[in-house]
C-alpha positions in Angstrom: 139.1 122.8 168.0 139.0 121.2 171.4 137.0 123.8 172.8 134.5 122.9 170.2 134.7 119.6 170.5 133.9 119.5 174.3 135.5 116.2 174.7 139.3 115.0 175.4 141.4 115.3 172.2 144.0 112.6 172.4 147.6 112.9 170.1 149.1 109.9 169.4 151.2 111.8 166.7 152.9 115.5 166.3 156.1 116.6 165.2 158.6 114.1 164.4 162.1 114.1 162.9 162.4 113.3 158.8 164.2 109.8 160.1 161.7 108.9 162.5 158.7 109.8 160.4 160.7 107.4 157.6 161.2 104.4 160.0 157.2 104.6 161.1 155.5 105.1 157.8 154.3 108.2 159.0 153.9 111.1 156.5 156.6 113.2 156.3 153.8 116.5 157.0 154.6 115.9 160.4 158.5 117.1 160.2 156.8 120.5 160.0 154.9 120.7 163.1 152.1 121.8 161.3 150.7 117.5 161.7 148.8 115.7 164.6 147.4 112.7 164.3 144.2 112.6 166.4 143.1 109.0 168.5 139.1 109.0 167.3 136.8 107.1 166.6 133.2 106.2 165.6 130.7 109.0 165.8 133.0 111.2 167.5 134.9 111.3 164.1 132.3 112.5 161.9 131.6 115.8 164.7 135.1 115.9 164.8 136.0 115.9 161.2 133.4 118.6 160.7 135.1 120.9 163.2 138.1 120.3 161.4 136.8 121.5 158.4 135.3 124.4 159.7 138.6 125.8 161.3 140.3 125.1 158.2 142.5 122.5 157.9 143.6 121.7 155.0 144.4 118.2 154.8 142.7 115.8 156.9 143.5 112.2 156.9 141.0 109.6 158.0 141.8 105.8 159.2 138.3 104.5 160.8 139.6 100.6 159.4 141.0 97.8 162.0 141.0 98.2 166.4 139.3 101.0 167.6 142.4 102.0 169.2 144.2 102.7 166.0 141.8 104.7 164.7 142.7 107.8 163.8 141.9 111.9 162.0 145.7 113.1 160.6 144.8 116.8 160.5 147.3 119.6 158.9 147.5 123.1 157.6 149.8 122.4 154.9 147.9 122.6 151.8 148.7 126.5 151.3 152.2 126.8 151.4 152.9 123.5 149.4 152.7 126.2 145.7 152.9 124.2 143.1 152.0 120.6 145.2 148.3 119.5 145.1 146.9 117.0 147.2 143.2 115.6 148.3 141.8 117.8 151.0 140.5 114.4 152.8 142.0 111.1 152.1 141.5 107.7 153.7 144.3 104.8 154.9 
């Protein structure tokens, strides 16, 4: 993806621990290490998002609301192995 993207892809979020990821608010995808959370925004988020799509993640989070610099794609593989579990492919914060 970042070899598509041509430009510097910037985590702000990856693995953490099932407390941690309680005590931030962050979603609990990311005690896998199948998670990122990716700092974008603006038009770079559309290209970016498309990429995304196209190498297949499967759950893609997008927060484009508030200061540029907590804008953000949360991009996973998950949806596959959840059976049973369903979820949006793309959601919003």
């Amino acid at each position: 993806m970042r070899k598509r993207f041509s430009k510097p892809v910037v985590t702000n979020s990856s693995y953490c621990c099932p407390a941690h990821c309680t005590s931030i608010g962050s979603s609990m995808t990311h005690t896998t290490g199948q998670a990122v959370d990716v700092s974008v925004a603006g038009g770079r988020t559309y290209e970016l998002l498309g990429i995304a799509l196209e190498e297949g993640y499967t759950g893609i989070g997008v927060k484009q609301k508030g200061a540029h610099g907590g804008r953000f794609l949360h991009l996973d593989d998950l949806a596959p192995k959840l059976g049973e579990y369903t979820r949006l492919t793309v959601w919003s914060y």
